[in-house]
VMD Tcl script that draws the C-alpha trace (Angstrom):
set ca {
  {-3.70 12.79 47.99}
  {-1.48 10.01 49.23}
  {0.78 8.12 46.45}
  {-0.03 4.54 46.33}
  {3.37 2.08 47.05}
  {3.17 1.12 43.15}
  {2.74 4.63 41.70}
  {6.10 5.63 43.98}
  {7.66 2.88 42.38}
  {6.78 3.75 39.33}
  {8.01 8.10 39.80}
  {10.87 6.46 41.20}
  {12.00 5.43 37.86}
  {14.48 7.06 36.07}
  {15.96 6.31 32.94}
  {18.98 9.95 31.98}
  {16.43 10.68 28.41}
  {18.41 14.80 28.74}
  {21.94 13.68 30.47}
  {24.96 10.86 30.07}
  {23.94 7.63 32.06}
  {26.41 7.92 35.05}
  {29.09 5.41 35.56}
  {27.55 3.47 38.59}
  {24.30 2.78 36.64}
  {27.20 0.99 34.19}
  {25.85 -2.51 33.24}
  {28.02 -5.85 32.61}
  {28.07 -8.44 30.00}
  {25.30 -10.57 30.93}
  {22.65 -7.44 30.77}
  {22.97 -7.45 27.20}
  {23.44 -10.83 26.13}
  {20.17 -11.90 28.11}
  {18.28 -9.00 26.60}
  {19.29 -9.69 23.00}
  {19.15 -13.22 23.26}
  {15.59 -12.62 25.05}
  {14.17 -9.68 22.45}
  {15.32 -11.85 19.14}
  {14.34 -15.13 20.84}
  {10.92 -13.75 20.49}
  {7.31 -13.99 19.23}
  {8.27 -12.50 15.83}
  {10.57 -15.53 15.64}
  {7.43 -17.34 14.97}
  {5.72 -15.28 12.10}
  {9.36 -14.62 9.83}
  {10.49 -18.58 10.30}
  {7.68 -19.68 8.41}
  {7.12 -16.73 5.93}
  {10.43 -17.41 4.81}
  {8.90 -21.37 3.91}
  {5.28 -19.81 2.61}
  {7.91 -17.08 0.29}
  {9.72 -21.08 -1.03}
  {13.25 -20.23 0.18}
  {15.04 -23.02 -0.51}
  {17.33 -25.07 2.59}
  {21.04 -23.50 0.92}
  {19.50 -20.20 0.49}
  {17.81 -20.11 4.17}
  {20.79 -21.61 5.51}
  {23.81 -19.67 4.32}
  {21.92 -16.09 3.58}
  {21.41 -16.03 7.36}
  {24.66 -17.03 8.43}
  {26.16 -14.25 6.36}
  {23.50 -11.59 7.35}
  {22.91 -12.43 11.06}
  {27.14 -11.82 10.84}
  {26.67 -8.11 9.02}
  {24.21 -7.20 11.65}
  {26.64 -8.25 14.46}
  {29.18 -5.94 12.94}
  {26.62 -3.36 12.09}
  {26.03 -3.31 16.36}
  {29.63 -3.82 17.46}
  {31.59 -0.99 14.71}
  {28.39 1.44 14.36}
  {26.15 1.53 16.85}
  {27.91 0.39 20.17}
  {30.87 2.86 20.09}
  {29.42 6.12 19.84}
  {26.72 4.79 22.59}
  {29.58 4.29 24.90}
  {31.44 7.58 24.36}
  {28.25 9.50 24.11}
  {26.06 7.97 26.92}
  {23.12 9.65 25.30}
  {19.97 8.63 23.97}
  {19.41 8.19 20.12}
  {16.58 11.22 20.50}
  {18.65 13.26 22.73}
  {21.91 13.05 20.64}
  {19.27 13.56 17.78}
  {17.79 16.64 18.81}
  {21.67 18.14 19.04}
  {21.98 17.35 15.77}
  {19.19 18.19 13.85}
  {16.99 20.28 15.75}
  {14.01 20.12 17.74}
  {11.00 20.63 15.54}
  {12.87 17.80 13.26}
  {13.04 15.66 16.07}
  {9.77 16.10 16.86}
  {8.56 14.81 13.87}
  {11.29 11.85 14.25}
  {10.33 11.28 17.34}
  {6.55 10.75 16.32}
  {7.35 8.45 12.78}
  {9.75 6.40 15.35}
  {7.54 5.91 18.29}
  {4.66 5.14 15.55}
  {6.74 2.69 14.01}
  {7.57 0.93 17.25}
  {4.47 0.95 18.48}
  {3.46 -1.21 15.24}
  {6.04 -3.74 15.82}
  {5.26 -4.20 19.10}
  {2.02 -4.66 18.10}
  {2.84 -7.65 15.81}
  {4.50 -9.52 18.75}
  {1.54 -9.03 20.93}
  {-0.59 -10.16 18.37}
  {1.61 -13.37 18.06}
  {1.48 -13.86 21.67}
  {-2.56 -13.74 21.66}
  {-3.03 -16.22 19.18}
  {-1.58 -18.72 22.03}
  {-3.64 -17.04 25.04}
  {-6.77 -17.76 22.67}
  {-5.98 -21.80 22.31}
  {-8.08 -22.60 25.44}
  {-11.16 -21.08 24.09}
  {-10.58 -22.62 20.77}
  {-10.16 -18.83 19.47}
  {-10.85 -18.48 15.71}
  {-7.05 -17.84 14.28}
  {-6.22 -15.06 11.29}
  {-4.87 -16.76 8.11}
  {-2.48 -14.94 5.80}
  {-5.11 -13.05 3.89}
  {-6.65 -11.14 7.26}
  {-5.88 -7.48 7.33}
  {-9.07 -6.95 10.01}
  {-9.65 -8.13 13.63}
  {-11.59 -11.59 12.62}
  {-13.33 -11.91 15.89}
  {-13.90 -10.62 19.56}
  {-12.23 -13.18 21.44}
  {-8.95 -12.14 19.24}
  {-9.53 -8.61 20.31}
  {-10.18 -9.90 24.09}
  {-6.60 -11.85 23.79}
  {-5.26 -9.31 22.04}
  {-5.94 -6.89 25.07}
  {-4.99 -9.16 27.83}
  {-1.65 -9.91 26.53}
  {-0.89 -6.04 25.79}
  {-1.94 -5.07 29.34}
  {0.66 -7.54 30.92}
  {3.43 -6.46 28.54}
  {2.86 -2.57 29.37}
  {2.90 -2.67 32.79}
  {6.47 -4.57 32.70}
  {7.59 -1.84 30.38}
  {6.43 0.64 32.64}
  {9.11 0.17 35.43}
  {12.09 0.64 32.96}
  {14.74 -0.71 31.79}
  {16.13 -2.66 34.51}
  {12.56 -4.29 34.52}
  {12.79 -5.13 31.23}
  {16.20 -6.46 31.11}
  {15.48 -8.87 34.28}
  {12.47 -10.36 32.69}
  {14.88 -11.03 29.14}
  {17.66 -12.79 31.48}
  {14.70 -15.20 32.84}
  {12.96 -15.59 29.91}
  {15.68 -16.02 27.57}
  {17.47 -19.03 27.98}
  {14.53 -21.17 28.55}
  {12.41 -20.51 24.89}
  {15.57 -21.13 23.31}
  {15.45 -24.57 24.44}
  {11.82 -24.83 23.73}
  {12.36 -23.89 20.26}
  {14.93 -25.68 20.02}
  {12.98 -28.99 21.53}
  {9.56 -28.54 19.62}
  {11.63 -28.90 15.96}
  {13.70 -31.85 16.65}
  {10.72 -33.21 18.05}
  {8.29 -33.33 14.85}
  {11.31 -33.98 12.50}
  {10.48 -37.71 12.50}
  {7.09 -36.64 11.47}
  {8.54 -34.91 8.24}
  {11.18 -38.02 7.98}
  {13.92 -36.91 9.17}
  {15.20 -40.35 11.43}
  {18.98 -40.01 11.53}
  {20.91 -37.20 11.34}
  {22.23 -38.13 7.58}
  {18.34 -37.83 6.55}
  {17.99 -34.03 7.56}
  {19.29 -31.95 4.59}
  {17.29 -33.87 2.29}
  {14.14 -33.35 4.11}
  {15.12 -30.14 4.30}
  {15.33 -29.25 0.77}
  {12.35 -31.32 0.48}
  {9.73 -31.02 2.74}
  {10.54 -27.63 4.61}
  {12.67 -24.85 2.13}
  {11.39 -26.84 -0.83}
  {11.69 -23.76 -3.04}
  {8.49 -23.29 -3.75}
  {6.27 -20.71 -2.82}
  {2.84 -20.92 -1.44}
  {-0.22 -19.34 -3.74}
  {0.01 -15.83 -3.73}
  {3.18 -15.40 -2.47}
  {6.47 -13.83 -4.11}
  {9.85 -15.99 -4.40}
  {12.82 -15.50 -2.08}
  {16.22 -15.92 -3.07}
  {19.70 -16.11 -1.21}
  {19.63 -12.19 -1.45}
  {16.66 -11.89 0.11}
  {17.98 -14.19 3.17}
  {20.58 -12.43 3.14}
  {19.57 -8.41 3.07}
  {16.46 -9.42 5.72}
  {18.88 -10.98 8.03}
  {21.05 -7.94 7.76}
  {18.25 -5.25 8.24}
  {15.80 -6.41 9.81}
  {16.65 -4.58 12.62}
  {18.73 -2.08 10.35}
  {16.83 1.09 12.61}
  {18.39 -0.43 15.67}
  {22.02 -1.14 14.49}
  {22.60 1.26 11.74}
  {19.92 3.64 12.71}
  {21.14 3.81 15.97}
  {18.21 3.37 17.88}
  {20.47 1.06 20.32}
  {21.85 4.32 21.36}
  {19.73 3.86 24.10}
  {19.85 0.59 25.24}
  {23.89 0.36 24.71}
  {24.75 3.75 26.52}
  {24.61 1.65 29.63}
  {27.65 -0.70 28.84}
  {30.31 -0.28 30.47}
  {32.69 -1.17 27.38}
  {32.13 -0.50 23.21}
  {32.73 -4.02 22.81}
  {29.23 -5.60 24.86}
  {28.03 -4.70 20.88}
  {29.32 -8.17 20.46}
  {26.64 -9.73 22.68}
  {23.99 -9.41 19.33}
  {25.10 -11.98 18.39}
  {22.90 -13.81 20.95}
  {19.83 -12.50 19.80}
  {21.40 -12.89 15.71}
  {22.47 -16.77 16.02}
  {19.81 -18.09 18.67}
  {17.06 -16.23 17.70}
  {17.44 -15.14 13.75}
  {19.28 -18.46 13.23}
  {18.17 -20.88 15.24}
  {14.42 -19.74 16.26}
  {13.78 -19.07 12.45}
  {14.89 -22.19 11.21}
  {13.24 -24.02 14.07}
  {9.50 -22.21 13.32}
  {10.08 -22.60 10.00}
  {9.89 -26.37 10.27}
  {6.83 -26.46 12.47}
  {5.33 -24.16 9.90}
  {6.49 -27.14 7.01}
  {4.81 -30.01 9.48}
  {1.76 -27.93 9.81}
  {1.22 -27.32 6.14}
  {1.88 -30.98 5.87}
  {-0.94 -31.95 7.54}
  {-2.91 -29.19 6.78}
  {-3.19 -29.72 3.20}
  {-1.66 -26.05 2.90}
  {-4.00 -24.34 4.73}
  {-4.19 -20.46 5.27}
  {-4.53 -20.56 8.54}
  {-1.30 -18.43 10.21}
  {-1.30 -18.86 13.82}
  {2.07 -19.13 15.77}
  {0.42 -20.29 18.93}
  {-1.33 -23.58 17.90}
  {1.28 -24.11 15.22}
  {4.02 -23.82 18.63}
  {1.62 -26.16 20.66}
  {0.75 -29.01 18.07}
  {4.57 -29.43 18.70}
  {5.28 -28.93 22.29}
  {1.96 -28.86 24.07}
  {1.73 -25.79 26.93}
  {5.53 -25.47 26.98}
  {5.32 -24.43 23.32}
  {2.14 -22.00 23.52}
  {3.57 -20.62 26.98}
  {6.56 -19.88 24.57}
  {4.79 -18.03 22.23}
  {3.36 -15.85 24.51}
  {6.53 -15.00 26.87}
  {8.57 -14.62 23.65}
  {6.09 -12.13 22.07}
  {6.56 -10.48 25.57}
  {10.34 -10.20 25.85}
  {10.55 -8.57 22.97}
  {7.28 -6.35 23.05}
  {8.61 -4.94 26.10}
  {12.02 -3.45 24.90}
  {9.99 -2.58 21.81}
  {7.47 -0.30 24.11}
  {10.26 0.90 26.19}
  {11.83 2.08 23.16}
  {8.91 3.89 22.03}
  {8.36 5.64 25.75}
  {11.44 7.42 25.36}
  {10.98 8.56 21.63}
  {7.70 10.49 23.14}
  {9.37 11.31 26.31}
  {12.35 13.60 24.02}
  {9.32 15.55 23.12}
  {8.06 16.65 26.27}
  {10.66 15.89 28.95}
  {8.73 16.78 31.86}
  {5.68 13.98 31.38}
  {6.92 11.19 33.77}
  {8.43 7.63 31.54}
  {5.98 5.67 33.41}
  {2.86 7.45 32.09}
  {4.74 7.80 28.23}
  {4.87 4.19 28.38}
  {0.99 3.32 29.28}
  {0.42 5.97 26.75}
  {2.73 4.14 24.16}
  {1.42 0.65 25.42}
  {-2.61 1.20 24.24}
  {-1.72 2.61 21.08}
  {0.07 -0.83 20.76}
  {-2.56 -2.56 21.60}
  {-5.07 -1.65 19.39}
  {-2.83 -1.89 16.59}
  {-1.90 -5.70 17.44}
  {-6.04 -6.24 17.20}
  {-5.19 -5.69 13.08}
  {-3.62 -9.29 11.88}
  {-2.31 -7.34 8.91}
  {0.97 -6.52 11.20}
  {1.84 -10.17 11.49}
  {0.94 -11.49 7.71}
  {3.23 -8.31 5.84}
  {5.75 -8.63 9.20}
  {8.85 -9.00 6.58}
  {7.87 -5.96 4.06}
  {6.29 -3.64 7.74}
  {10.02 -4.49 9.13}
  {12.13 -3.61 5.79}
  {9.87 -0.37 5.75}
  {10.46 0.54 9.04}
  {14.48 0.03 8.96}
  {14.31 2.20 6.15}
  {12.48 5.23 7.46}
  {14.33 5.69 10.41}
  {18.03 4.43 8.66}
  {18.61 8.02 6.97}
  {19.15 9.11 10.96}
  {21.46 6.73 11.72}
  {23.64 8.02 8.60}
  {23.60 11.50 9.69}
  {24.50 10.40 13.48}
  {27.26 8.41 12.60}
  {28.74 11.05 10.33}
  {28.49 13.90 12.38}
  {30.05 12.19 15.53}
  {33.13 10.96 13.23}
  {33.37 12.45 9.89}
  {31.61 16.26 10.32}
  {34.43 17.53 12.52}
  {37.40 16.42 10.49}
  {35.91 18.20 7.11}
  {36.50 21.33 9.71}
  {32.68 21.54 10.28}
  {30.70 21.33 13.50}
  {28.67 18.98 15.16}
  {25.91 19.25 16.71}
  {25.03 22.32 14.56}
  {20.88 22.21 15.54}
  {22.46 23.08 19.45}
  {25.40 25.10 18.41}
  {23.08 27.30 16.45}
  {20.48 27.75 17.71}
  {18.32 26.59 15.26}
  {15.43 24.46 15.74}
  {15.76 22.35 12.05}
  {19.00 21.49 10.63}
  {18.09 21.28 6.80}
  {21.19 19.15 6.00}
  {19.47 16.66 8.25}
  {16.10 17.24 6.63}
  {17.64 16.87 2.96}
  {19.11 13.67 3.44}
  {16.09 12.52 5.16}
  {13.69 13.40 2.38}
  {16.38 12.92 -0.04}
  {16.43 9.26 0.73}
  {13.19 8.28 1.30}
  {12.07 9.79 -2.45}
  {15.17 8.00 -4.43}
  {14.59 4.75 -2.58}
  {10.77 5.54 -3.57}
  {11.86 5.73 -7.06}
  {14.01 3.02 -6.82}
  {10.85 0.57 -5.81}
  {8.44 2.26 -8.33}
  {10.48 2.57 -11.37}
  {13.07 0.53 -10.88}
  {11.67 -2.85 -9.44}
  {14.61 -2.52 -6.58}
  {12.42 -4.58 -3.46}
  {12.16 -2.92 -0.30}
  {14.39 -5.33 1.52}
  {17.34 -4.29 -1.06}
  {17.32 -0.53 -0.31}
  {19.01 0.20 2.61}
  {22.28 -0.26 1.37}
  {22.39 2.27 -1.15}
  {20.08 4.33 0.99}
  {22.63 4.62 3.62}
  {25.36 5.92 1.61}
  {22.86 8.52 -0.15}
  {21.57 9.26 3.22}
  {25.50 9.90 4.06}
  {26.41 11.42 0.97}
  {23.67 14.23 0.88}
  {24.41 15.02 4.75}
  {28.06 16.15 4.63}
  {27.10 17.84 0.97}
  {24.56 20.17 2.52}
  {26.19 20.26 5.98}
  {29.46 21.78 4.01}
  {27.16 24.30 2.18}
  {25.20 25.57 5.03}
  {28.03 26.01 7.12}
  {30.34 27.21 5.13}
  {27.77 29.69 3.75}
  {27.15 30.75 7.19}
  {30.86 31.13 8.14}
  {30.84 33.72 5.37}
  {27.87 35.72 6.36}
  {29.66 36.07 9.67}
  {27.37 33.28 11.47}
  {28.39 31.94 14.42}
  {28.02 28.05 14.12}
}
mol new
graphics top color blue
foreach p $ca { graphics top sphere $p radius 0.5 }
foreach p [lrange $ca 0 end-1] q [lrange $ca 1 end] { graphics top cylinder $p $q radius 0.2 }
display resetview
């Protein structure tokens, strides 16, 4: 049977998941800075602006806990993450799989792709809840956990449809529909705050930092909400995307720059979209509650429209897009390290309905900050053992790559520190009242700590048993 035009396109796609990405597939600056810019300009922008108001961060705390965390991430991209994807050239599951083994990667692979699919699934979500505004769609308030209706689940559908099929075609796909997008839901953002600013009181510019502290971050917290302090700012800032920085899951999206240094061009998506897009939401959010009379209700789309008519609910929805789609590509390659042969295309349609139905469950938007502080944390430990076995594993006179030197299909250093980590930062929450956004820091370096231990022991205890490693 014939192929059709758009399934050649699609086999035609081909993204190196098993081999370097070769120098004339190299991409420039403006790749990356479009696609950060455009994946943390994004829906999700929407739903963590104003949970930081509903958690009563106050205007100081908001203000300079971002600016100081949005700065650690940048680092975390250009020092960590961006220099061993541009020596390497390898995916994050690839280089993975060398490391620790396949059957462990396996299992990676699946947690990962799960977790992706999930946050995905929140942006869609936010995107559907301004698709449903024509039909006067009923809208989830904080306390849903359950789809609340079928035209939610209808909007829900369309939106993740649209989104998968972009993903399908790869990453250049993806990257030319960030560049577009990008620079244009900045300005809406941007636009819809100073526009409803007189409405909160704001009338000069000399009247904004009052307002601020209050009518917007007054902080106070809404019913049945905890209390966020400076720290909190802060550590969120810095790791909410801890998988992709420190974890390394950028691996893959970075191995295509041409220099280490394109890391740098985070700081698009950190300072327009975790500064500016949160702060901006987060006043809509303050108007809306305002004139709500502190309702429930948590709906990014009409919240986006009450402010800026269509330009502000087409916003919503293209910005829960542009960063869906990276989000699902992501994902498609996780799966695709476990069987190589199934084509990305297909992965990614796979990858796409599982995101789907998840986004039908409001529950991913109203716990986004504690889902994304999990999620960072899972995957972190892998990040820890990647960075020290491409630096630090070789000069302690130890190998790297030991899963595919070997032989074996589970390296149990890797395995120990993963497990190792997860169970003290466990302990940490449960026993020890440390929150879930505060344990990645000392979850890295135990994550670090436990690797080379282990790694030393089974090495060296193979090296006497007359193992070749």
């Amino acid at each position: 049977m014939e192929k059709s035009k758009f399934q050649k396109k699609l086999e035609a796609v081909v993204e190196y998941e098993r081999t370097p990405v070769p120098e004339k597939k190299l991409k420039g600056w403006s790749s990356f800075i479009g696609m950060y810019a455009g994946e943390h300009t994004a829906g999700t922008e929407f739903v963590i602006g104003p949970l930081f108001v509903a958690h009563g961060v106050s205007a100081f705390d908001l203000v300079f806990g971002l600016l100081i965390g949005n700065f650690l991430a940048v680092l975390s991209w250009v020092f960590l993450c961006s220099p061993i994807a541009t020596k390497s050239r390898l995916t994050l599951y690839y280089m993975l799989e060398k490391i620790a083994g396949a059957k462990l990667t396996l299992v990676y692979n699946l947690v990962n792709a799960l977790m992706f699919c999930f946050l995905a699934g929140s942006m869609i979500a936010v995107s559907a809840t301004a698709v449903g505004i024509p039909f006067d769609m009923i809208m989830p308030s904080l306390n849903d956990w359950l789809p609340n209706s079928l035209g939610w689940v209808i909007a829900v559908f369309a939106v993740g449809a649209v989104t998968t099929i972009i993903a399908m075609f790869g990453y250049d796909q993806v990257s030319k529909f960030a560049n577009l997008a990008a620079p244009w839901m900045i300005l809406v953002f941007i636009a819809a705050a100073v526009a409803v600013l007189p409405q909160l009181g704001v009338t000069s510019f000399s009247d904004f930092w009052q307002v601020a502290k209050d009518k917007i971050w007054t902080g106070t917290p809404l019913a049945g909400q905890s209390k966020f302090t400076f720290w909190h700012v802060m550590f969120f800032g810095w790791f909410v995307n801890m998988a992709m920085h420190i974890g390394m899951a950028d691996l893959s999206i970075l191995r295509y720059a041409k220099k280490w240094y394109y890391g740098i061009s985070s700081g698009a998506g950190m300072y327009m979209g975790h500064y500016i897009a949160w702060m901006a939401s987060g006043i809509l959010y303050a108007l809306f509650l305002n004139e709500s009379g502190g309702s429930m209700e948590f709906a990014p789309g009409p919240i986006a429209f009450r402010a800026a008519g269509i330009a502000g609910a087409l916003c919503v929805i293209i910005a829960g897009w542009t960063t869906a789609n990276p989000t699902i590509y992501r994902a498609g390659l996780a799966l695709q390290a476990i069987k190589p042969k199934w084509k990305t295309w297909k992965v990614t349609m796979v990858v796409g309905t599982v995101t789907t139905i998840a986004a039908a469950f409001p529950a991913l938007v109203m716990r986004l900050l504690e889902f994304v502080a999990l999620y960072g944390l899972i995957l972190m430990p892998m990040g820890a053992v990647i960075l020290m076995d491409f630096y630090i594993i070789p000069r302690m006179g130890l190998k790297s790559n030991y899963a595919e030197s070997s032989g074996k299909n589970i390296n149990i250093a890797v395995a120990v520190s993963w497990v190792v980590t997860l169970l003290v930062s466990f302990l940490l929450n449960r026993y020890y009242g440390v929150e879930i956004f505060f344990l990645g820091l000392p979850g890295w370096f135990i994550a670090a700590l436990s690797y080379l231990i282990v790694s030393r022991f089974i090495q060296k205890k193979s090296i006497e048993k007359g193992v070749a490693v």
